[in-house]
C-alpha positions as CSV (number, residue, x, y, z in Angstrom):
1,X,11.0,-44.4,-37.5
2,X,9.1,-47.3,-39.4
3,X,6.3,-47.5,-36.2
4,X,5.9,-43.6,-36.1
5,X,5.6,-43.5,-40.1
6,X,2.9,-46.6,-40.4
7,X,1.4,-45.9,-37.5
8,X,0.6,-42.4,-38.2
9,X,0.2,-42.7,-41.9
10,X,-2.9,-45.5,-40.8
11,X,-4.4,-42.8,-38.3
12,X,-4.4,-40.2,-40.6
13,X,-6.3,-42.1,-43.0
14,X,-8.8,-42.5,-40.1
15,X,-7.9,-46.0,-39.2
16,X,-8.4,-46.8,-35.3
17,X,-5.0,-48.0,-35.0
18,X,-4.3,-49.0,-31.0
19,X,-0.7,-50.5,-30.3
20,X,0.4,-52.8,-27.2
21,X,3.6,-53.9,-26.3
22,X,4.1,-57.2,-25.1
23,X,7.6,-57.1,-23.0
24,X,9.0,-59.5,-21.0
25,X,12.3,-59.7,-18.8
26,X,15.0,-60.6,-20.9
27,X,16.1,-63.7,-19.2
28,X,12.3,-64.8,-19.6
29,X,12.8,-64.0,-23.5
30,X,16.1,-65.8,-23.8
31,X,14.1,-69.0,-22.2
32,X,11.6,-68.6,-25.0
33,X,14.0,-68.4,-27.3
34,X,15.5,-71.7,-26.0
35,X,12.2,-73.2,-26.3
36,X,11.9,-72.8,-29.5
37,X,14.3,-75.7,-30.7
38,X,13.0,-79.2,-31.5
39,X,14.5,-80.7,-28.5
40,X,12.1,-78.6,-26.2
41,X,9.1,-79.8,-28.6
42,X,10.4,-83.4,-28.4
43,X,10.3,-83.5,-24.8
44,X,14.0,-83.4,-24.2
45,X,17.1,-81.1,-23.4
46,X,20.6,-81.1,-25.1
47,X,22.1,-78.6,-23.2
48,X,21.1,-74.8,-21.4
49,X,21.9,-72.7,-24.6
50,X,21.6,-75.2,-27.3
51,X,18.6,-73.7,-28.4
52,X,20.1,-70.0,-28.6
53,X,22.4,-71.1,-31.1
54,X,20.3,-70.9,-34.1
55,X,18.7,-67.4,-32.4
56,X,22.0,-65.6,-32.5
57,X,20.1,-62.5,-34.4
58,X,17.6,-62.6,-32.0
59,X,20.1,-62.5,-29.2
60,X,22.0,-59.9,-31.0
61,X,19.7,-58.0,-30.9
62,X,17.6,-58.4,-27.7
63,X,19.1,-55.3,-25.2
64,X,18.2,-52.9,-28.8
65,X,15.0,-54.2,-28.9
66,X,14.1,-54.1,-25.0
67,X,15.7,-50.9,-25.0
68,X,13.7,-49.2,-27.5
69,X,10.7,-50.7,-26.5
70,X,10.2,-49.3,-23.1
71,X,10.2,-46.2,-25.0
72,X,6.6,-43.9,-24.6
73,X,5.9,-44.2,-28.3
74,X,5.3,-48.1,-27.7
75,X,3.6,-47.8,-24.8
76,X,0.9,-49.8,-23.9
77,X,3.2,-51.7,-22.0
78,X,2.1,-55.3,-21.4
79,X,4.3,-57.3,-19.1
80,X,4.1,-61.0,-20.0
81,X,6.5,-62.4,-18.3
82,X,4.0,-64.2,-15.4
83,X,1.3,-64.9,-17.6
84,X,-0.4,-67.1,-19.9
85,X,-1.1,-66.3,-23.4
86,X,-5.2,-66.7,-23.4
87,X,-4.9,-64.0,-20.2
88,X,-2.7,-61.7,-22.5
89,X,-5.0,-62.0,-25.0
90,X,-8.0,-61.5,-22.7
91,X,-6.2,-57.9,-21.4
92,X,-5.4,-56.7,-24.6
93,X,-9.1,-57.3,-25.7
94,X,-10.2,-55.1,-22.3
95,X,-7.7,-52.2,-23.1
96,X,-8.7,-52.4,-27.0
97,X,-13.0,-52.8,-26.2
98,X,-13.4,-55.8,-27.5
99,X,-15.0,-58.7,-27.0
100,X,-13.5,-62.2,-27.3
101,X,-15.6,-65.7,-28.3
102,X,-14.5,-68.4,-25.6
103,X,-11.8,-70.6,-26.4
104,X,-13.1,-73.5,-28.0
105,X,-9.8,-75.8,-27.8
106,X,-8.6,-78.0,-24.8
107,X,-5.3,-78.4,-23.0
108,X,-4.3,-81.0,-26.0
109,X,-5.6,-79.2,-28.8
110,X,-3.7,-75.8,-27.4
111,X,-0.2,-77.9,-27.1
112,X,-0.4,-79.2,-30.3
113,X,-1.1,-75.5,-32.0
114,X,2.1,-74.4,-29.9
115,X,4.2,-77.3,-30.7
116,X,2.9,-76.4,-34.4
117,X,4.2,-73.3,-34.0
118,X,7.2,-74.5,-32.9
119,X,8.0,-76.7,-35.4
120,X,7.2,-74.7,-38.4
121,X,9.9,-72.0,-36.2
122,X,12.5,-74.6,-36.4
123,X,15.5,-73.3,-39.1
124,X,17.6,-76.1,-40.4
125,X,20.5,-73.7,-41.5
């Protein structure tokens, strides 16, 4: 309802809106979910689901979410679970004609941005 009314709303206004779906299996998005806790960003484990236990919305709601998702009106379906982020980015660019600058980071400077990321993902309730 919310994608179909700000999606078309932006279009009819003339706007060239194009939409991709990133999806992923869900056992490959419950281990990002997992990997989200400081423990994977510290370079150690407390236990399989430890990390899932401050994602219980995102759990919750996960089968909803995949569900609705593989419906047409989100398609562009982009599969990401075999895949690395710069290669998603690079197809989505392809499928949306345009044209990316190289990536100017290294291996170090694109862990530290992720572990960024991480850490600023980390809820402390």
């Amino acid at each position: 309802m919310y994608f179909a009314e700000t999606v078309g709303r932006l279009r009819e206004l003339g706007h060239d809106v194009r939409h991709f779906t990133l999806l992923a299996r869900r056992e490959t998005i419950l281990r990002r979910l997992r990997e989200r806790g400081p423990g994977h960003l510290l370079g150690f484990a407390v236990g399989r689901n430890a990390g899932l236990r401050r994602e219980t919305w995102a759990v919750g709601r996960l089968d909803h979410c995949l569900e609705r998702l593989r419906e047409p009106e989100f398609a562009e379906h982009l599969w990401t679970d075999h895949t690395t982020v710069p290669k998603t980015a690079d197809r989505v660019a392809v499928l949306a004609g345009l044209t990316l600058r190289p990536h100017a980071g290294g291996a170090l400077r694109t862990r530290l941005r992720q572990a960024g990321v991480g850490l600023r993902h980390i809820r402390f309730d």
